[in-house]
N, CA and C atoms of all chains as a GROMACS GRO file, in nm:
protein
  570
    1UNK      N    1  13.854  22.328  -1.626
    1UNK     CA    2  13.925  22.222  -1.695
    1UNK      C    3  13.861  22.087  -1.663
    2UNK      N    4  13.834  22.090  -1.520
    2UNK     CA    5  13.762  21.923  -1.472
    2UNK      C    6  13.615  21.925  -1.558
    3UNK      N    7  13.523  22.032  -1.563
    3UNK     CA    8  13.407  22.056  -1.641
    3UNK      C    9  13.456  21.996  -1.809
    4UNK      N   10  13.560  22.042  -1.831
    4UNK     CA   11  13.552  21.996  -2.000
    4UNK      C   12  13.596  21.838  -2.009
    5UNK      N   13  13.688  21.803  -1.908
    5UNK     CA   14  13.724  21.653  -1.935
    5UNK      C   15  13.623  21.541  -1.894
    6UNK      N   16  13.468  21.597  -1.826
    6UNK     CA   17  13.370  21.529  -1.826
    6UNK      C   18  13.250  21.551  -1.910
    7UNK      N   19  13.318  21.647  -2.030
    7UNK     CA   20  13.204  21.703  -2.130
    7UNK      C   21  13.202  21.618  -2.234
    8UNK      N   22  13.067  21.569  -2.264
    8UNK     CA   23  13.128  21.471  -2.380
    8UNK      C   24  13.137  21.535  -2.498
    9UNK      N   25  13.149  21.463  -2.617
    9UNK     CA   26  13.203  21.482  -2.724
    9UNK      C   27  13.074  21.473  -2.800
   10UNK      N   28  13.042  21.597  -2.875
   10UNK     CA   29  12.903  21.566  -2.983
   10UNK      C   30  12.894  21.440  -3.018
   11UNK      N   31  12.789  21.408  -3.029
   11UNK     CA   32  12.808  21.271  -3.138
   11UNK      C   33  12.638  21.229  -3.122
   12UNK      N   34  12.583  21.156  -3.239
   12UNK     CA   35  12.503  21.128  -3.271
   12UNK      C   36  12.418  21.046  -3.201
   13UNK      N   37  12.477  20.928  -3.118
   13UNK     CA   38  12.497  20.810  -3.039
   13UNK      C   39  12.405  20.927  -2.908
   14UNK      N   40  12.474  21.046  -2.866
   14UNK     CA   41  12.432  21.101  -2.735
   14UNK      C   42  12.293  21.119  -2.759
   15UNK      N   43  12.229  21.169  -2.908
   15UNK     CA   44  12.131  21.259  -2.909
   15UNK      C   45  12.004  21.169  -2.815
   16UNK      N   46  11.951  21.036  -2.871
   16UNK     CA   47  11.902  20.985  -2.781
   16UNK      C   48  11.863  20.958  -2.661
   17UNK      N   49  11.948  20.941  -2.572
   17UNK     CA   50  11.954  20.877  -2.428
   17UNK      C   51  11.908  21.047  -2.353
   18UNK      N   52  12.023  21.154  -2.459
   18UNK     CA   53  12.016  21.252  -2.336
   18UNK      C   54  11.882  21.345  -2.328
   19UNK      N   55  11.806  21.313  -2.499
   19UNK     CA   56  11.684  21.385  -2.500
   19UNK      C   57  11.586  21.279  -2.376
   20UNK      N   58  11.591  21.123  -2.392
   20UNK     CA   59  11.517  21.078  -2.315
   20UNK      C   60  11.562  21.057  -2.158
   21UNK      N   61  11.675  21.105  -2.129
   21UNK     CA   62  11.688  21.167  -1.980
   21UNK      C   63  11.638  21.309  -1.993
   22UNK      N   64  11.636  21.375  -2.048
   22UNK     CA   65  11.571  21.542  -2.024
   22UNK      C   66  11.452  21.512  -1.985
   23UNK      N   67  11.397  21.380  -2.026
   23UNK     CA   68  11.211  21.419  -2.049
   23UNK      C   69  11.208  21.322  -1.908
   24UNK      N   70  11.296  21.228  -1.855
   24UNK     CA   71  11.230  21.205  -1.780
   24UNK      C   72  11.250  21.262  -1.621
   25UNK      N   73  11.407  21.329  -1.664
   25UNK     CA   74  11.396  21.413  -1.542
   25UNK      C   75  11.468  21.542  -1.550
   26UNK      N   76  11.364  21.651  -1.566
   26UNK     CA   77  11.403  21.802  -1.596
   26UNK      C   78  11.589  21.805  -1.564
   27UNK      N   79  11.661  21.856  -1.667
   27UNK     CA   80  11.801  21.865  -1.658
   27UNK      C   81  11.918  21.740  -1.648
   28UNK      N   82  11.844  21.599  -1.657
   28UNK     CA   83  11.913  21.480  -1.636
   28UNK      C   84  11.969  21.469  -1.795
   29UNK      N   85  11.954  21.501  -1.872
   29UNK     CA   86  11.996  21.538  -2.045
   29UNK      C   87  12.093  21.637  -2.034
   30UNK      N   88  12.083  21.694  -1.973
   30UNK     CA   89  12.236  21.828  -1.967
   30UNK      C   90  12.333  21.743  -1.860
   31UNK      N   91  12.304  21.741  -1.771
   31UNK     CA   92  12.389  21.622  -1.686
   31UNK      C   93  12.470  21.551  -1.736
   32UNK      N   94  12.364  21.434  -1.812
   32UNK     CA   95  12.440  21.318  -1.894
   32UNK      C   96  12.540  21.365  -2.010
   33UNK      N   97  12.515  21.472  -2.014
   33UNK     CA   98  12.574  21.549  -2.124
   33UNK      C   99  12.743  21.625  -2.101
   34UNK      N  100  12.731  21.635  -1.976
   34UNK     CA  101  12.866  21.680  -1.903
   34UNK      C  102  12.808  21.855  -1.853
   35UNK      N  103  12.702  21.889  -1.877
   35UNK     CA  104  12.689  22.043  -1.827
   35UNK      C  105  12.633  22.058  -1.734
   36UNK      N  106  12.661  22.061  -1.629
   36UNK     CA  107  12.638  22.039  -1.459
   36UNK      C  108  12.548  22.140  -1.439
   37UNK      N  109  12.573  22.237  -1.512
   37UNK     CA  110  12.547  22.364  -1.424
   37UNK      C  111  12.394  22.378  -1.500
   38UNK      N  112  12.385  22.354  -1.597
   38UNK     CA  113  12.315  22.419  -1.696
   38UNK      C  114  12.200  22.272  -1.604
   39UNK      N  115  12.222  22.201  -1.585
   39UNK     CA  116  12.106  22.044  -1.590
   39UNK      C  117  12.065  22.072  -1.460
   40UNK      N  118  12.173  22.136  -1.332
   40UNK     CA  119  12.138  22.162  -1.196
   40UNK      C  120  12.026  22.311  -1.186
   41UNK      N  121  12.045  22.378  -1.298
   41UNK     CA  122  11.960  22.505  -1.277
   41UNK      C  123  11.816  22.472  -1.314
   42UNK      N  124  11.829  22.372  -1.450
   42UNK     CA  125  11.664  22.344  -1.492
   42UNK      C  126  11.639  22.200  -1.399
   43UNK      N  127  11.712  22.140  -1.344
   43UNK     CA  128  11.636  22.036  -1.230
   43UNK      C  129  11.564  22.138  -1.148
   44UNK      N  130  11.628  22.210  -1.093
   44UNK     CA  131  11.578  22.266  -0.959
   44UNK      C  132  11.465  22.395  -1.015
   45UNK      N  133  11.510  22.442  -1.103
   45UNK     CA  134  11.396  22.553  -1.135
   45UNK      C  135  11.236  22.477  -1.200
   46UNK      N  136  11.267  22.399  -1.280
   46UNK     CA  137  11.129  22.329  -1.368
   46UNK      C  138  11.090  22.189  -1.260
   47UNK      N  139  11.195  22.164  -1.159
   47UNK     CA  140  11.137  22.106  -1.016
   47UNK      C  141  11.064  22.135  -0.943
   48UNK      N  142  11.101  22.276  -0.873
   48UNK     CA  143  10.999  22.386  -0.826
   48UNK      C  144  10.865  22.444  -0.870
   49UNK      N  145  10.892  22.457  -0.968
   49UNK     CA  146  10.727  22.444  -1.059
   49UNK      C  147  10.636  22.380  -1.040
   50UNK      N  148  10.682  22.209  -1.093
   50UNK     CA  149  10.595  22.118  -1.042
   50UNK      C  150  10.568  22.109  -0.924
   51UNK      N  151  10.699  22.076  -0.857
   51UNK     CA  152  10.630  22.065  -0.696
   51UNK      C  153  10.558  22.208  -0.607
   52UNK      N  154  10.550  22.306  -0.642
   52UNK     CA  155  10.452  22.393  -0.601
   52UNK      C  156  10.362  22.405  -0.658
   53UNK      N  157  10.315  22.361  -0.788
   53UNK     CA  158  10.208  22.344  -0.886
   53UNK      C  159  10.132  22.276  -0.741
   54UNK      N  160  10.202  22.113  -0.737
   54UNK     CA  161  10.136  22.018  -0.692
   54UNK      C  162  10.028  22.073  -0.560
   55UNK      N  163  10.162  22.140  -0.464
   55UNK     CA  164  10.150  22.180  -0.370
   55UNK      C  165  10.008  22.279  -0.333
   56UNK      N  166   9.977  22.348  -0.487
   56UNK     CA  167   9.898  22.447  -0.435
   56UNK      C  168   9.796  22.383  -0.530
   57UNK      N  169   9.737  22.214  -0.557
   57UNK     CA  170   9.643  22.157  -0.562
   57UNK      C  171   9.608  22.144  -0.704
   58UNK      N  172   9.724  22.152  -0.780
   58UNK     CA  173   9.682  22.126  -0.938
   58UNK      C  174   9.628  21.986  -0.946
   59UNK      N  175   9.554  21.981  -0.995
   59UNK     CA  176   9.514  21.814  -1.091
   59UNK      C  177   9.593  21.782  -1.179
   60UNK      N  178   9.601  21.649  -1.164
   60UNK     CA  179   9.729  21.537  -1.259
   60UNK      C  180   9.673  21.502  -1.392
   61UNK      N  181   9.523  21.566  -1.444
   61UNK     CA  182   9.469  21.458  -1.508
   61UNK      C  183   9.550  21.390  -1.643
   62UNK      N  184   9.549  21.247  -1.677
   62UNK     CA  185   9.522  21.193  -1.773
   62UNK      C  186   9.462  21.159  -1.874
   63UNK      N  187   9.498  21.246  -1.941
   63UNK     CA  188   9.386  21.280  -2.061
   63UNK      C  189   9.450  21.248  -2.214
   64UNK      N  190   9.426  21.166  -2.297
   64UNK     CA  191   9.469  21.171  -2.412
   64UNK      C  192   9.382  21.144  -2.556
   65UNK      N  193   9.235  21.230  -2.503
   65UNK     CA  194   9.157  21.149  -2.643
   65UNK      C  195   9.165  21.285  -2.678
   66UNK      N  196   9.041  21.286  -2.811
   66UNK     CA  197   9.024  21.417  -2.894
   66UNK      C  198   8.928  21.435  -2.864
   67UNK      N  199   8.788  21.437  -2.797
   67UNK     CA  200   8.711  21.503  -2.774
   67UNK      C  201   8.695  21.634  -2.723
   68UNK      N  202   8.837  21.667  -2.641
   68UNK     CA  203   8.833  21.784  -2.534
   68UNK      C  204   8.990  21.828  -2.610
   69UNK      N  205   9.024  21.908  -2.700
   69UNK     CA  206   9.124  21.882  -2.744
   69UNK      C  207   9.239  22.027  -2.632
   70UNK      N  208   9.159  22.118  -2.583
   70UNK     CA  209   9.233  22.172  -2.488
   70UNK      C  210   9.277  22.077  -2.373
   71UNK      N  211   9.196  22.000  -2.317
   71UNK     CA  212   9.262  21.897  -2.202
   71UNK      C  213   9.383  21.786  -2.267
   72UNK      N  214   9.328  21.783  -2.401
   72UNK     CA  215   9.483  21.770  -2.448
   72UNK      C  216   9.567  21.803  -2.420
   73UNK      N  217   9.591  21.905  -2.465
   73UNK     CA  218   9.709  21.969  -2.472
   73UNK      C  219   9.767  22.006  -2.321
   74UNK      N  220   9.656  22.056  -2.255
   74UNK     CA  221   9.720  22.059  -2.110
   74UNK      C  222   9.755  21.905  -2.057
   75UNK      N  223   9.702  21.788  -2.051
   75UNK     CA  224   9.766  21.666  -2.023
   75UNK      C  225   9.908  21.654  -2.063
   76UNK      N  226   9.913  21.709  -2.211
   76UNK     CA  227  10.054  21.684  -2.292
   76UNK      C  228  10.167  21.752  -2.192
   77UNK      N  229  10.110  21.864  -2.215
   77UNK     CA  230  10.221  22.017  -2.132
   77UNK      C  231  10.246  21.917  -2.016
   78UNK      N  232  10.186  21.843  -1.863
   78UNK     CA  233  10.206  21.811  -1.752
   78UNK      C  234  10.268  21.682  -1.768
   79UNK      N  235  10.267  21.633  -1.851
   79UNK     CA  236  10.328  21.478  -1.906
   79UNK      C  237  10.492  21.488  -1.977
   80UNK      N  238  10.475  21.650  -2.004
   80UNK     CA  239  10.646  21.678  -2.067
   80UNK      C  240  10.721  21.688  -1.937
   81UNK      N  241  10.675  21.680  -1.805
   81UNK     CA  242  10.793  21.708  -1.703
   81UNK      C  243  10.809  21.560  -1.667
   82UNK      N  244  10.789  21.452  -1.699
   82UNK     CA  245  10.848  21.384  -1.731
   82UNK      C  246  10.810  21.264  -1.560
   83UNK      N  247  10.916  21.198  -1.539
   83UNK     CA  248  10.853  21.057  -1.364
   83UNK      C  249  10.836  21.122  -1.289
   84UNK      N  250  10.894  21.311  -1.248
   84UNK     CA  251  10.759  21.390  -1.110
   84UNK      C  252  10.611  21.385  -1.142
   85UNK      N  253  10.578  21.380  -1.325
   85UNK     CA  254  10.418  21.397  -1.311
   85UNK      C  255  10.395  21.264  -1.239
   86UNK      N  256  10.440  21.130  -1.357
   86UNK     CA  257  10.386  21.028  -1.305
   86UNK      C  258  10.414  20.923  -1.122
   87UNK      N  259  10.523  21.035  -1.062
   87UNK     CA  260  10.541  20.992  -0.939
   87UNK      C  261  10.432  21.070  -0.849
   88UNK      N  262  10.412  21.162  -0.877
   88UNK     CA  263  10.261  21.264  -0.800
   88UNK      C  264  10.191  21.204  -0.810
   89UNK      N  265  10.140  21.139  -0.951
   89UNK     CA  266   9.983  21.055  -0.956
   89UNK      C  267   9.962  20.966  -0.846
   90UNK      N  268  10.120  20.887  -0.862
   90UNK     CA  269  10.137  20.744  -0.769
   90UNK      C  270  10.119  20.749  -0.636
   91UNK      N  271  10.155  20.898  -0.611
   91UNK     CA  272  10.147  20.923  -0.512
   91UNK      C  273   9.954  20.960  -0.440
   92UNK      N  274   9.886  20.994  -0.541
   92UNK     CA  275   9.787  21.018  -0.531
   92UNK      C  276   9.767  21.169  -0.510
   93UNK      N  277   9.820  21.257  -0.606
   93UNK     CA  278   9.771  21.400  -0.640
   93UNK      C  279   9.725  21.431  -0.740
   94UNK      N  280   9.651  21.300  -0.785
   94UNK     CA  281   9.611  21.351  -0.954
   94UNK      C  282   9.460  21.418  -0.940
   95UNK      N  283   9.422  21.398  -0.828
   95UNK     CA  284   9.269  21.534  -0.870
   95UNK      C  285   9.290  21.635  -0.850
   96UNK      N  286   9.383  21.699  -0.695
   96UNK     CA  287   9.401  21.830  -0.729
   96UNK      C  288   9.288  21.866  -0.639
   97UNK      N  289   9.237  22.002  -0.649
   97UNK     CA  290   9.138  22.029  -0.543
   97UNK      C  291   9.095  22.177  -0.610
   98UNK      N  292   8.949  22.129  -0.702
   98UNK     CA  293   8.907  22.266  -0.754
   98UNK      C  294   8.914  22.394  -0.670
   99UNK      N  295   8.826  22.338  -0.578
   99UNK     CA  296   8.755  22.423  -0.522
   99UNK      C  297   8.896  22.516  -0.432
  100UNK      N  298   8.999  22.461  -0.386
  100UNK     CA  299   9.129  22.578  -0.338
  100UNK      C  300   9.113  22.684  -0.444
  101UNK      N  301   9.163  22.829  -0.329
  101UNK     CA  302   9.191  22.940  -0.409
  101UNK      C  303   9.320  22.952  -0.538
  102UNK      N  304   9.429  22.832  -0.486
  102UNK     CA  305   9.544  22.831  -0.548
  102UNK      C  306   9.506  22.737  -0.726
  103UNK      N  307   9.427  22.659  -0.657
  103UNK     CA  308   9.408  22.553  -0.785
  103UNK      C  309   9.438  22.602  -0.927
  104UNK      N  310   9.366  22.734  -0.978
  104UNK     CA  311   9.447  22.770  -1.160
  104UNK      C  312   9.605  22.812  -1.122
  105UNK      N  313   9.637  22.857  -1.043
  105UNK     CA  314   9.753  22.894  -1.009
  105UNK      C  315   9.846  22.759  -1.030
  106UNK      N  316   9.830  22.633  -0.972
  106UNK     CA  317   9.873  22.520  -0.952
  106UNK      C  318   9.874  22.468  -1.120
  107UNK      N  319   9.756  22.468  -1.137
  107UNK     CA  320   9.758  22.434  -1.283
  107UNK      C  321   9.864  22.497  -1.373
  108UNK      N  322   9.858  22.629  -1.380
  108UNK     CA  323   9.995  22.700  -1.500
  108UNK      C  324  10.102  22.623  -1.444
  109UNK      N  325  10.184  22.640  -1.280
  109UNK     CA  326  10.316  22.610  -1.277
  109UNK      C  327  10.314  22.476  -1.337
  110UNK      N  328  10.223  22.370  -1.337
  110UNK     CA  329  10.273  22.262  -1.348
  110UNK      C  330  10.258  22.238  -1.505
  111UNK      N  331  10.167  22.306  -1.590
  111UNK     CA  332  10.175  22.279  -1.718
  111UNK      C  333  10.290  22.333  -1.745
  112UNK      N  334  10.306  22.511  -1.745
  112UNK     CA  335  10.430  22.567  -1.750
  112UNK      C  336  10.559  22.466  -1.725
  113UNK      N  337  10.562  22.404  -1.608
  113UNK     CA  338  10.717  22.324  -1.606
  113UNK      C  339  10.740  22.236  -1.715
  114UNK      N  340  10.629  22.171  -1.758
  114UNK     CA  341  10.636  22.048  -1.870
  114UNK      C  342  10.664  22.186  -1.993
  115UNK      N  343  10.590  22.265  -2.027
  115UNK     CA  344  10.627  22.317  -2.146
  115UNK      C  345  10.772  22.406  -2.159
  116UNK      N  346  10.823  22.427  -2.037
  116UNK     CA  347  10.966  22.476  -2.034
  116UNK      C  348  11.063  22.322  -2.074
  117UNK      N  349  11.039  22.221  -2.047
  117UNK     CA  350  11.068  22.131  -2.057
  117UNK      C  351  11.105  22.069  -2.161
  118UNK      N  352  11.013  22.068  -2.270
  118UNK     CA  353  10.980  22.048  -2.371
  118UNK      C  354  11.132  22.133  -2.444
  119UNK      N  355  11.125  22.273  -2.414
  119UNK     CA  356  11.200  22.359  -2.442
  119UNK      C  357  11.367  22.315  -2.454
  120UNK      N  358  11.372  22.230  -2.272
  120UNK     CA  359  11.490  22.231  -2.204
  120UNK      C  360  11.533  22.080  -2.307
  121UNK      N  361  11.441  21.963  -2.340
  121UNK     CA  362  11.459  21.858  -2.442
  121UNK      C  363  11.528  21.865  -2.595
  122UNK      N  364  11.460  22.027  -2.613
  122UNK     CA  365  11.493  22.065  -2.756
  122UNK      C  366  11.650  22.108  -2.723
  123UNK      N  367  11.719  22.214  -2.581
  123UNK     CA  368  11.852  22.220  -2.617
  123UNK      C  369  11.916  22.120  -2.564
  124UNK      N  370  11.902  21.987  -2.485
  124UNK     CA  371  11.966  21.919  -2.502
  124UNK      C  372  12.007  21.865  -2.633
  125UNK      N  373  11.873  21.826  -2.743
  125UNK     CA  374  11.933  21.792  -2.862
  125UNK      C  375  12.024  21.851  -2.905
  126UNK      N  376  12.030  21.942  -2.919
  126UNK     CA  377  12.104  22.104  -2.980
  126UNK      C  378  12.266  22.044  -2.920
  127UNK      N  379  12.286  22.014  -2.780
  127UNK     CA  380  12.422  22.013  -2.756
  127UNK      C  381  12.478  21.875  -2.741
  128UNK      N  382  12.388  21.792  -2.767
  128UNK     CA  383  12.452  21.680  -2.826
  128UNK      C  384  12.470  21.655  -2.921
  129UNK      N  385  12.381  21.732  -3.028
  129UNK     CA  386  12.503  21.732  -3.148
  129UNK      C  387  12.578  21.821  -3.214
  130UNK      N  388  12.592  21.927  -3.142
  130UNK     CA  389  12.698  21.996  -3.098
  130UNK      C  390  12.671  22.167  -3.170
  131UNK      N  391  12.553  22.182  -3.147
  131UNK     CA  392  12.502  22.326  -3.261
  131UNK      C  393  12.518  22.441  -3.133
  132UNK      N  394  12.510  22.371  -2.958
  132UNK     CA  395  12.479  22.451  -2.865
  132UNK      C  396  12.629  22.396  -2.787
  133UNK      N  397  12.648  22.505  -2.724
  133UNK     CA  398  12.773  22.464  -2.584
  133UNK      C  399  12.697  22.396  -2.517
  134UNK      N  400  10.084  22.894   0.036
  134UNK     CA  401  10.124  22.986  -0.059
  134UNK      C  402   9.988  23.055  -0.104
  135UNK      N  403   9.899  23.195  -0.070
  135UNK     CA  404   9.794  23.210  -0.131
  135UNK      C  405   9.800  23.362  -0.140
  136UNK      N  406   9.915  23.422  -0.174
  136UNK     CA  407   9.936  23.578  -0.160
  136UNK      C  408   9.956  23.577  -0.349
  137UNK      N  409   9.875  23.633  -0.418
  137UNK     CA  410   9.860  23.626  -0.551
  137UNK      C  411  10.003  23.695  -0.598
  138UNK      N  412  10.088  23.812  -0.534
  138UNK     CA  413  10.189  23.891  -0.576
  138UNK      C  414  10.352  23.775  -0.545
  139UNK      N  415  10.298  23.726  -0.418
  139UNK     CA  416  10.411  23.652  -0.418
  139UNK      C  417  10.439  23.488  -0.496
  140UNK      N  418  10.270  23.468  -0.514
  140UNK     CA  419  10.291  23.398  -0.649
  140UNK      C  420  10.333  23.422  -0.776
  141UNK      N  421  10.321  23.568  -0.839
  141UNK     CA  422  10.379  23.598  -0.948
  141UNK      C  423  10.510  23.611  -0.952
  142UNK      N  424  10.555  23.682  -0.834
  142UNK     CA  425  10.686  23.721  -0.814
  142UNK      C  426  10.841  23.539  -0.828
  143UNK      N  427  10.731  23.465  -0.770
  143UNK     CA  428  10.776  23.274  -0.764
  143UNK      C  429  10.800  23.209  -0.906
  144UNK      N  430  10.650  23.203  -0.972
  144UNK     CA  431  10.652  23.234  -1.116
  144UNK      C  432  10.757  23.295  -1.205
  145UNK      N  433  10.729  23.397  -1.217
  145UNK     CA  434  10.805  23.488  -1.261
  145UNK      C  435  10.968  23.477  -1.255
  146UNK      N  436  11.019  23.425  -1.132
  146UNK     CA  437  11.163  23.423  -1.107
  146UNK      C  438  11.197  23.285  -1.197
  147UNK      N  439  11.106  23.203  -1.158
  147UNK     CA  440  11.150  23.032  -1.183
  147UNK      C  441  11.146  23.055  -1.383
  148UNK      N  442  11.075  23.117  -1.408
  148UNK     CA  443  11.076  23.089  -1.593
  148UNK      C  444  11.195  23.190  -1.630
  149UNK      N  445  11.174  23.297  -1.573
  149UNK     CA  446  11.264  23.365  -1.616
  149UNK      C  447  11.454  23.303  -1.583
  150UNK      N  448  11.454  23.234  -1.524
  150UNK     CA  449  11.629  23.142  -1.481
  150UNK      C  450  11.583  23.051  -1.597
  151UNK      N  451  11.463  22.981  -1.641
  151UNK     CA  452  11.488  22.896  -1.717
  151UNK      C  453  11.556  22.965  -1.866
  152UNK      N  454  11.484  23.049  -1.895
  152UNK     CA  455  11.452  23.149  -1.986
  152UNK      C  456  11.629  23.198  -2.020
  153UNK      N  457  11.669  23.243  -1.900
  153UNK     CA  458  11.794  23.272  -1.923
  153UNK      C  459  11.909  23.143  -1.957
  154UNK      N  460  11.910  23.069  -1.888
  154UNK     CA  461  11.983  22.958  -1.892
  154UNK      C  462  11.963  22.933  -2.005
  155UNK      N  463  11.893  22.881  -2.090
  155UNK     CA  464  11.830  22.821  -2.225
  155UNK      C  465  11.910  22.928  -2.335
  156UNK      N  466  11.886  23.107  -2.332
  156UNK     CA  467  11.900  23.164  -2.441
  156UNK      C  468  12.022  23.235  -2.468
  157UNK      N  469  12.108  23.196  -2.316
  157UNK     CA  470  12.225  23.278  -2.298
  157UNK      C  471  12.362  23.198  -2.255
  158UNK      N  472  12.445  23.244  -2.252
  158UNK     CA  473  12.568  23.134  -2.259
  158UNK      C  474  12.669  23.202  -2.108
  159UNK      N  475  12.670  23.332  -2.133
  159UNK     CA  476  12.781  23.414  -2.002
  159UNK      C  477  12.670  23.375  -1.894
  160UNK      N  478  12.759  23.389  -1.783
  160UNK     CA  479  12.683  23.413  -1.667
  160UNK      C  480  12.639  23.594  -1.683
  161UNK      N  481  12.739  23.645  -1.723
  161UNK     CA  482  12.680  23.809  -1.669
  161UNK      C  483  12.528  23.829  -1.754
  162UNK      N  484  12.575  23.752  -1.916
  162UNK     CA  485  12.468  23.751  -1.982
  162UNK      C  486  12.276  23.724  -1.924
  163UNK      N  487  12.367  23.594  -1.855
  163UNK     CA  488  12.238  23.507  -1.782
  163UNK      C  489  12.176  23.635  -1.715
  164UNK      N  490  12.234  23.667  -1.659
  164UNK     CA  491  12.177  23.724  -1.513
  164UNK      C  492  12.119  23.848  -1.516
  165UNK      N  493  12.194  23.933  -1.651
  165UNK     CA  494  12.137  24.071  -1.729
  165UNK      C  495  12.003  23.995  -1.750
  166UNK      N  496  11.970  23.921  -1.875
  166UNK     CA  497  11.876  23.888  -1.968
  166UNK      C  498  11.740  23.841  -1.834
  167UNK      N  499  11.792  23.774  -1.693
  167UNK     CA  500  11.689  23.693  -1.668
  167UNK      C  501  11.650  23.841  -1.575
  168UNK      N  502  11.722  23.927  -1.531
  168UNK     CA  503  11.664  24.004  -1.429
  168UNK      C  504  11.522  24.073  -1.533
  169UNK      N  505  11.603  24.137  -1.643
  169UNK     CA  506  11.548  24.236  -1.735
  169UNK      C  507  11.377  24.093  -1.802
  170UNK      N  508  11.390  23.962  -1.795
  170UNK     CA  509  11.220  23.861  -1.844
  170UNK      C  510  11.160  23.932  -1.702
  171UNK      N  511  11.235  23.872  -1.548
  171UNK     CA  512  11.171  23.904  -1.435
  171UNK      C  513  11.084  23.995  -1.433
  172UNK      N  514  11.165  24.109  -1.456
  172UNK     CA  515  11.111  24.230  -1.452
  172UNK      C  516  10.995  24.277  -1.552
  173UNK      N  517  10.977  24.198  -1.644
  173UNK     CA  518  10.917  24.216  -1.800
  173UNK      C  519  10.782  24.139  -1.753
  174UNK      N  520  10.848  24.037  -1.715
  174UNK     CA  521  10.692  23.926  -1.664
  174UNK      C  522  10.612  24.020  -1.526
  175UNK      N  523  10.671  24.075  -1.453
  175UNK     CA  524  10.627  24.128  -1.325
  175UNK      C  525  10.502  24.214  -1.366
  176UNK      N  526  10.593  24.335  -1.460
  176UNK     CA  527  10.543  24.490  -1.507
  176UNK      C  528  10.414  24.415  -1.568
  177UNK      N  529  10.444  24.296  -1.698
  177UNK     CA  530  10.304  24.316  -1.774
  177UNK      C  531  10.189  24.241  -1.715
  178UNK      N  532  10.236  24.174  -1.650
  178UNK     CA  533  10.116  24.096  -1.518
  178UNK      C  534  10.054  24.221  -1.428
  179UNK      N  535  10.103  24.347  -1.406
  179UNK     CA  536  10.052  24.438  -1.285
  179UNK      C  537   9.964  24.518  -1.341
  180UNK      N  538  10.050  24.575  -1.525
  180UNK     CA  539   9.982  24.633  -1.637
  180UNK      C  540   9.876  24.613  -1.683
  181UNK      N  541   9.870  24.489  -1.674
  181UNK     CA  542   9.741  24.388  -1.762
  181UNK      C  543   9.625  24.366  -1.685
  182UNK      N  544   9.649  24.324  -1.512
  182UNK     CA  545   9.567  24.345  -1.427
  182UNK      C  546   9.486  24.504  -1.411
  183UNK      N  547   9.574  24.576  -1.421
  183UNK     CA  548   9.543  24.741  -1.405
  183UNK      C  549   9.399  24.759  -1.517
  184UNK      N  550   9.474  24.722  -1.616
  184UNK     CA  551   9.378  24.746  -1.716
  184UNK      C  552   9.287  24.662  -1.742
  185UNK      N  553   9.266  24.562  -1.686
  185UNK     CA  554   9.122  24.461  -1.686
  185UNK      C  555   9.051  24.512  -1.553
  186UNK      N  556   9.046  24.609  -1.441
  186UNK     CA  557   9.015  24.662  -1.354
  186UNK      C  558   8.878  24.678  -1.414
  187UNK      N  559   8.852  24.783  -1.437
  187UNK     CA  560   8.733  24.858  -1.502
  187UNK      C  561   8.605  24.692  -1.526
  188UNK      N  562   8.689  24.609  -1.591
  188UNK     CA  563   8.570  24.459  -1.655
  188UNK      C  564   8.539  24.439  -1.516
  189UNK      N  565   8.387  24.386  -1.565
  189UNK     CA  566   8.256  24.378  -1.465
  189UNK      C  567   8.347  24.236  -1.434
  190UNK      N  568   8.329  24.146  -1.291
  190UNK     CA  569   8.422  24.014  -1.302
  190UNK      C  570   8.234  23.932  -1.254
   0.00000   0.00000   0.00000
């Protein structure tokens, strides 16, 4: 009952804010949204990703031209998880470390988290305007 | 972290909760659907390795 009287109410007004809290912090769009549970499972699961991505020496790169259009797309994927990519960089993990055994390993979790992400953005839209619980 | 099985097994758990959460609404649902990706992601990662064995690396 306390879950529904902090659930908000579809509305058009939400779709915004809560897609651009999803993107900037995995599950902060379900949160803002009133679904605790649902925003606490993808914080901590598409959290874990990244931060063991990081951990096991993925590169941050910044990449957004067309020459290399796969480093595209992988920049894109690591840029959908939203202020952990750009707080790692700040932090200074954006090269990563080829030469570790973990390094492609590092690479999927952390593209993987941004492209689950991406995912987790699309059902926030969905339940702010009210197509999803 | 540099044990390749217990990386899949890490993997594997973390998409598959996303996976569930995202496509399912019950908890019993959740927890059927994410064991049964787990298990799906595990098998065709062990399958797929098995059978790229034989390629010269």
């Amino acid at each position: 009952m306390a879950a529904q009287t902090t659930t908000k109410v579809p509305t058009r007004a939400n779709v915004l804010p809560a897609c651009l809290l999803a993107w900037v912090l995995p599950g902060a769009g379900h949160l803002y949204l009133g679904r605790k549970g649902k925003g606490l499972v993808f914080l901590a699961a598409i959290g874990a990703l990244f931060v063991l991505g990081v951990a096991m020496k993925s590169r941050l790169e910044l990449y957004l031209g067309l020459e290399d259009p796969l480093n595209l797309l992988f920049s894109v994927a690591q840029i959908a998880v939203g202020a952990p990519y750009f707080i790692a960089r700040a932090l200074g993990y954006e090269s990563g470390l080829v030469t570790a055994v973990t390094y492609e390993y590092g690479n999927t979790f952390t593209a993987v988290g941004g492209l689950l992400n991406i995912l987790v953005i699309l059902d926030a839209h969905d339940v702010a305007i009210g197509r999803k619980r | 972290m540099t044990s390749h099985l217990l990386i899949l097994f890490v993997f594997s758990a973390l998409v598959a909760t996303v996976f569930a959460t995202l496509l399912r609404e019950s908890l019993r649902d959740r927890l059927r659907f994410g064991l049964v990706s787990f298990g799906a992601f595990v098998l065709s990662a062990l399958v797929l390795g098995w059978v790229m064995g034989p390629f010269p690396s």
